[in-house]
VEXDOBA-424405 format. One record per residue (C-alpha): residue number from 1; x, y, z. Coordinates in steps of 0.1 Angstrom, whole numbers, plus 5000, padded with zeros to 4 digits. Layout:
BEGIN
pos,u,v,w
NUM,X,Y,Z
...
This chain:
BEGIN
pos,u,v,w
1,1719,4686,5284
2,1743,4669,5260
3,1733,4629,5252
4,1767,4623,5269
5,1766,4638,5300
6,1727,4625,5304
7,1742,4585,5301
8,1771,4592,5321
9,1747,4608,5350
10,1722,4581,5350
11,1751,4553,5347
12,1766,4573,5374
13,1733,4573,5398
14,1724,4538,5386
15,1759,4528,5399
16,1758,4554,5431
17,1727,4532,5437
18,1735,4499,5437
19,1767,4504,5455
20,1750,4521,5486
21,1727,4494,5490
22,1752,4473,5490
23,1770,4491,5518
24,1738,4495,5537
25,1733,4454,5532
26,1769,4449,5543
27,1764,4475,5572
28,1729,4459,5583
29,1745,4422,5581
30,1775,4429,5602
31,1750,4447,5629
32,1727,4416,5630
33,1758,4396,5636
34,1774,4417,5656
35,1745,4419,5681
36,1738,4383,5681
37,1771,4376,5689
38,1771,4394,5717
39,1738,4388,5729
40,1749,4351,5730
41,1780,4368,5751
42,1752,4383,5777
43,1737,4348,5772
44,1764,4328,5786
45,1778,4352,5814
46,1748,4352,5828
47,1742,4308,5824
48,1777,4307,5839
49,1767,4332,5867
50,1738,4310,5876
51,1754,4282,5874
52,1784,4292,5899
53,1758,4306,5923
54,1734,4276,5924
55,1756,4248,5916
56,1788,4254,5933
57,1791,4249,5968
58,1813,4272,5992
59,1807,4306,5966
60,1789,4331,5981
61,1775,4358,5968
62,1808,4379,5978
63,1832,4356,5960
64,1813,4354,5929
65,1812,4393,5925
66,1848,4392,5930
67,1853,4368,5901
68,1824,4386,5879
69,1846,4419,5888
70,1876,4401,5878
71,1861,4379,5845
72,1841,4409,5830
73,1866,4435,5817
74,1857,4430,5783
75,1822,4443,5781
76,1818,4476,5797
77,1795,4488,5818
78,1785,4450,5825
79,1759,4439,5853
80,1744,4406,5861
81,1710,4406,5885
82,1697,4374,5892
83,1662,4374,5912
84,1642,4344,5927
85,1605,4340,5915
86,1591,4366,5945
87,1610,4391,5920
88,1632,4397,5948
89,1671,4409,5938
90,1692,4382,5950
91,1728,4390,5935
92,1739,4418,5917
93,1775,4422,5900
94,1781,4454,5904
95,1767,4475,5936
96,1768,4510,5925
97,1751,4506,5889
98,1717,4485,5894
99,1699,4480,5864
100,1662,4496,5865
101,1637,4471,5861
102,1598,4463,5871
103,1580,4436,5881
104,1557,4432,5841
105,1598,4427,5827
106,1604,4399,5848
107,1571,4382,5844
108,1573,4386,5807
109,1606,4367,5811
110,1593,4341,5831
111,1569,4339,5802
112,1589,4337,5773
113,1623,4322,5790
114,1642,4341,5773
115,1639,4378,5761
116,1669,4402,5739
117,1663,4441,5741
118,1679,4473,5746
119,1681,4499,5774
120,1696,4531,5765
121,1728,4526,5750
122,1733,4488,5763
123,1719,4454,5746
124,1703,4439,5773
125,1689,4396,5776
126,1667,4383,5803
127,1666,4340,5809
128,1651,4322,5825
129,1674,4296,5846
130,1653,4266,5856
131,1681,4238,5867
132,1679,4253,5910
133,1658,4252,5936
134,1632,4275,5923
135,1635,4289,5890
136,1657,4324,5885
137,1652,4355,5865
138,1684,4367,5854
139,1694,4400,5835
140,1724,4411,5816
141,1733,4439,5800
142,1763,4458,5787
143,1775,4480,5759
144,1793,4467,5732
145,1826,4491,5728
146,1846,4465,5710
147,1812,4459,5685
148,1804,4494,5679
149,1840,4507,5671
150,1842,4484,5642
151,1806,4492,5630
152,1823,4526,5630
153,1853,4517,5611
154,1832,4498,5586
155,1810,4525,5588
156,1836,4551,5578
157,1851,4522,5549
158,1820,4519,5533
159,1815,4555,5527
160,1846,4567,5517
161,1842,4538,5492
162,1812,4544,5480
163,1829,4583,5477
164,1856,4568,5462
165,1831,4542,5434
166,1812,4572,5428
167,1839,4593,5417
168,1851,4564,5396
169,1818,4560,5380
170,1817,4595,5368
171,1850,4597,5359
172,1845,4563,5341
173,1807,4570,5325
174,1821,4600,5309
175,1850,4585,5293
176,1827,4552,5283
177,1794,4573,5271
178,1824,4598,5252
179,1837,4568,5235
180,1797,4551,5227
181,1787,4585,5214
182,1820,4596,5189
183,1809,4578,5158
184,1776,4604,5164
185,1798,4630,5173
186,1819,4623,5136
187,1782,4621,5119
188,1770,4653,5136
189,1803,4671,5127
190,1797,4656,5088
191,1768,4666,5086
192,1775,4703,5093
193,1799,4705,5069
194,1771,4693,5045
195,1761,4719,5021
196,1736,4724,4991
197,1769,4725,4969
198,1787,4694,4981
199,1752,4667,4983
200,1778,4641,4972
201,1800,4642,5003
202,1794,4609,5022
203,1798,4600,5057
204,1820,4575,5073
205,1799,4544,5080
206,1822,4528,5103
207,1823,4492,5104
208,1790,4491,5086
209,1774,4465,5108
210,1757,4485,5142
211,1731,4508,5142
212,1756,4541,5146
213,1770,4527,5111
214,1733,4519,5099
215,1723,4557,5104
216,1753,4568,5087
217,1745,4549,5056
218,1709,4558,5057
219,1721,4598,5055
220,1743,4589,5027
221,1711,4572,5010
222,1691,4605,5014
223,1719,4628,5007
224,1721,4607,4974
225,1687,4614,4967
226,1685,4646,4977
227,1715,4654,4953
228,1693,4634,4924
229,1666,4660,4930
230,1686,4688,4930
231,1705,4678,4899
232,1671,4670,4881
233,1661,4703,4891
234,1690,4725,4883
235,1693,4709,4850
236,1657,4715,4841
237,1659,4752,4854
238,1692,4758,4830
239,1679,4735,4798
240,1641,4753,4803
241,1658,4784,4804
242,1681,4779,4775
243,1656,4761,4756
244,1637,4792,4756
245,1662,4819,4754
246,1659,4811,4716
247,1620,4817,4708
248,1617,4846,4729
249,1648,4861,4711
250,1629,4850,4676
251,1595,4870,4694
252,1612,4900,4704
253,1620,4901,4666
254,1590,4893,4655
255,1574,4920,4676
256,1602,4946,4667
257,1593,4947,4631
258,1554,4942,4636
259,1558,4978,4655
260,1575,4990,4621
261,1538,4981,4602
262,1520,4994,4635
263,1529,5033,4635
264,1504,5047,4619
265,1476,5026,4639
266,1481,5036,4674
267,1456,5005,4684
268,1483,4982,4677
269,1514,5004,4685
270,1500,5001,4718
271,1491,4962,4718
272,1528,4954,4703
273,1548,4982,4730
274,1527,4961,4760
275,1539,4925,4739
276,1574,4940,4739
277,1577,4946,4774
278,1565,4917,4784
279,1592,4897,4763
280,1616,4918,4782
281,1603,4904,4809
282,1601,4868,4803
283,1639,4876,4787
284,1648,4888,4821
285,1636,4864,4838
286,1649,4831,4817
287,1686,4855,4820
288,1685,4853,4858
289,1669,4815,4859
290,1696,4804,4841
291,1725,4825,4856
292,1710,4809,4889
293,1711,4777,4876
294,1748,4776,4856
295,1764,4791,4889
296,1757,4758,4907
297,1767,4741,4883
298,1797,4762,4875
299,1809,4767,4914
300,1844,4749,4908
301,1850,4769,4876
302,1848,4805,4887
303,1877,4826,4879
304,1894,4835,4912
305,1914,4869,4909
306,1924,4897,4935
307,1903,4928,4935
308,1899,4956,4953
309,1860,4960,4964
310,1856,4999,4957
311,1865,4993,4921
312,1836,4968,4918
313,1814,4994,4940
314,1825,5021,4913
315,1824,4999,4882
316,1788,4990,4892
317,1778,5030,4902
318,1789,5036,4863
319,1774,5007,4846
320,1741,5017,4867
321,1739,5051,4857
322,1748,5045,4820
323,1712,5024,4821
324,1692,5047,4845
325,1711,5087,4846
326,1678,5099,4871
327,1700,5074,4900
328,1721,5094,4925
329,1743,5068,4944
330,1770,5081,4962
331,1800,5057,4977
332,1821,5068,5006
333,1843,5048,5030
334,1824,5038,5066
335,1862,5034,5084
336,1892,5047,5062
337,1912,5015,5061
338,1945,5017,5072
339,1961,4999,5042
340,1953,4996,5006
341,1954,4956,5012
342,1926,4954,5035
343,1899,4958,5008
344,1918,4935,4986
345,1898,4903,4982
346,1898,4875,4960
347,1867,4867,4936
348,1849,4871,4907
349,1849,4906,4893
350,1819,4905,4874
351,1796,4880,4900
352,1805,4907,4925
353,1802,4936,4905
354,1765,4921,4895
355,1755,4917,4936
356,1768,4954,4940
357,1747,4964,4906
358,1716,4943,4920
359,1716,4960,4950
360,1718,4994,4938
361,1696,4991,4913
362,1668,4979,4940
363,1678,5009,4969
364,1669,5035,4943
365,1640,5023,4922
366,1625,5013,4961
367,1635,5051,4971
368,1617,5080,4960
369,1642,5100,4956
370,1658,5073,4934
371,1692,5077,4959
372,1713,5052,4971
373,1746,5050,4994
374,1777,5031,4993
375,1803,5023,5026
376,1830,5005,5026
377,1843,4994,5062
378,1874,4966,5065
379,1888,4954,5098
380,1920,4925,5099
381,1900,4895,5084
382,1871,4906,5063
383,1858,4941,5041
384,1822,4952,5047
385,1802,4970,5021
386,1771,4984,5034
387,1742,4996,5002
388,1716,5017,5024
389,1685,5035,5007
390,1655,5056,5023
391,1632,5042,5007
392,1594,5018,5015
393,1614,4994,5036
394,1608,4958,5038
395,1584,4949,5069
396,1591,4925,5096
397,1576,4893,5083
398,1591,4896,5049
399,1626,4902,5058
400,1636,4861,5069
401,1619,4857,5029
402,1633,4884,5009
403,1661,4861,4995
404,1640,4834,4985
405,1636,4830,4951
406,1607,4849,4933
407,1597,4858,4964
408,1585,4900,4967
409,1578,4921,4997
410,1541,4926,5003
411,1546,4966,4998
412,1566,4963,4963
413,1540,4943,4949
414,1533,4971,4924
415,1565,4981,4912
416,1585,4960,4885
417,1604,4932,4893
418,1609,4892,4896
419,1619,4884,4931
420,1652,4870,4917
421,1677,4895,4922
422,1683,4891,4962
423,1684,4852,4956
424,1713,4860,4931
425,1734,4879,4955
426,1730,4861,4979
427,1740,4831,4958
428,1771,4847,4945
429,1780,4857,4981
430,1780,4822,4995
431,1800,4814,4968
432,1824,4834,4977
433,1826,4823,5013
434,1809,4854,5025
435,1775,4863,5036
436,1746,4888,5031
437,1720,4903,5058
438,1693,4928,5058
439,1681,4954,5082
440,1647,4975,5073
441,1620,4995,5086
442,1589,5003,5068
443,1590,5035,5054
444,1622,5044,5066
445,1645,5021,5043
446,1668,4994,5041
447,1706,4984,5046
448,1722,4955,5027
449,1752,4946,5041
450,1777,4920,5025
451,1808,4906,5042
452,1839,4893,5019
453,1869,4881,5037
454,1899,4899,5021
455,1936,4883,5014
């Protein structure tokens, strides 16, 4: 889950949260007032009850049920019982409804004097009236309609607001965690486009004072460093190389004519044919160090020029076969293109026509048969051209390594070579804006397959 949509879902439940205990507060509150306000309703019908029965003179019982009946029409289902102290029911407002009661009620309201509790759906209060004759046990009970609807209404506000806060909150976490995050977002995006050829590039820092700003200038500080150590580094692989390009050309000289004064010994004809090839070797290999080396440095400089890619295929078959005539390489078109233009792409003839050489030169001195095979595929946007051999393979671990530099399959250990080639090509394909990938299986061969976008 993205940073963004984690704040906004916590900010979102955080707020979801606090706003439903709010409501549930604001729902409790207005229940505890609503039922003490009418429980002080129950309280004072049934003191005024009393009071008429006991203290007025010339109300019977008759007449005051007529004016309860009358009086009560707020409160429905309403009854008043009053009973003297043998628990005996001595008025009742309403005759067809008598509340259920028992004789441990009424004493527990004589003890307490005054009692508030429910029965069913009603709020019921039982008193204790003390200013007659003999103190009076009176109950009361009803059922709030006029109450409960608005615990309903308030009820139904508080939820379709917190509904409606909830929807707000998202709506409102993902735009506010979109807006915190999208200085990380531009840094993220910057550093993608970050490459070993463009170290320099520097990211915005904002307004250089908060921590999204500090982390962009602390990149910045190790990209500059990291750019330092890959200068220092390319520029002692290319002066190393050049340096010694010099005294190995002096020793292969040296060696040359010291195999003149050697043919009659055949001792030393041997020990100065072994010291020759192994200056062809350390030749080779300060050649390709600093090729790898000046093609960083010369990335901006390349000369850009249309070509089509089967005459670099065919210019490196010939220039292959001049050096080794055993090769049989053979280059055929995967897909017939339907246009001339679509295998038209714009490079460097002879960086390209070395990655094509490269390639070739390792499918047949890896193959037995010393046989290579060229196709050339092309769709709307990009040419493909395939190099496929039959020969040791490359096994499963080594393949994510094979373009490192100087690095050598486990199985090719034996046969001549530097490791240095594939980390050319691959080299000279990024620089062209295309890429390079291998497919192998021991002992049944390998596939190089490099993908140039064409005009």
């Amino acid at each position: 889950m993205k940073i963004k949509d984690r704040l906004a879902g916590q900010f979102t439940l955080l707020v979801a949260a606090v706003l439903m205990l709010f409501s549930i507060a604001i729902y409790s509150i207005s229940e505890h007032y609503r039922q003490e306000e009418f429980y002080d309703r129950l309280r004072g019908r049934a003191s005024t009850t009393c009071r008429l029965l006991v203290k007025v003179k010339g109300i019977d019982k008759d007449l005051l049920k007529a004016i309860d009946q009358n009086t009560l029409s707020e409160m429905l289902d309403e009854k008043v019982l009053i009973f003297n102290s043998k628990n005996d029911l001595i008025y009742s407002s309403v005759d067809d409804k008598l509340l259920t009661y028992q004789s441990a009620l009424l004493d527990e309201v004589r003890q307490q004097h005054y009692m508030e509790f429910h029965q069913a759906e009603n709020e019921v209060i039982g008193l204790l009236y003390e200013e007659g004759d003999e103190p009076l046990v009176v109950l009361a009970s009803a059922f709030d309609t006029f109450g409960h609807s608005k615990l309903e209404n308030l009820k139904s506000t508080l939820g379709w607001g917190l509904l409606a806060g909830i929807a707000v909150t998202i709506g409102l976490g993902i735009y506010f965690a979109g807006n915190a995050l999208r200085p990380i977002n531009r840094i993220n995006q910057g550093v993608s486009l970050i490459t070993a050829q463009n170290l320099s590039q520097k990211l915005d820092e904002g307004n250089g004072k908060d921590e999204i700003a500090r982390l962009a200038m602390n990149f910045n500080m190790m990209l500059y460093r990291l750019n330092q150590a890959f200068e220092q580094q390319k520029s002692f692989v290319s002066h190393a190389s050049h340096e010694l390009r010099t005294p190995l050309a002096a020793l292969k000289s040296e060696i040359q004519l010291g195999q003149r004064f050697a043919r009659d010994n055949m001792q030393l004809e041997e020990v100065f044919t072994n010291l020759a090839s192994d200056t062809e070797r350390l030749i080779s290999i300060t050649n390709n160090l600093l090729f790898l080396a000046r093609s960083y440095e010369n990335m901006g400089k390349m000369k850009m020029a249309p070509v089509h890619i089967e005459d670099l295929a065919f210019l490196a078959q010939e220039e292959l076969l001049s050096l080794h005539p055993g090769y049989r390489i053979t280059i055929d078109y995967e897909k017939i293109p339907e246009n001339e233009n679509e295998t038209v792409i714009k490079g460097n003839e002879e960086l390209l026509k070395r990655v094509f050489s490269n390639l070739l030169d390792n499918a047949c001195k890896y193959s037995a048969d010393h046989k290579a095979q060229i196709l050339i595929s092309s769709d709307e946007k990009s040419c493909t051209v395939k190099v496929k051999d039959e020969g040791i393979g490359i096994s499963e671990e080594d393949l994510p390594h094979v373009f490192n530099p100087f690095f050598r399959s486990s199985n090719a250990a034996e046969l001549p070579g530097f490791g240095i080639g594939l980390s050319i090509c691959q080299r000279i394909v990024e620089l062209h804006q295309g890429t390079i990938s291998v497919t192998s299986e021991v002992g049944k061969g390998s596939e190089f397959s490099v993908q140039l976008y064409h005009i």
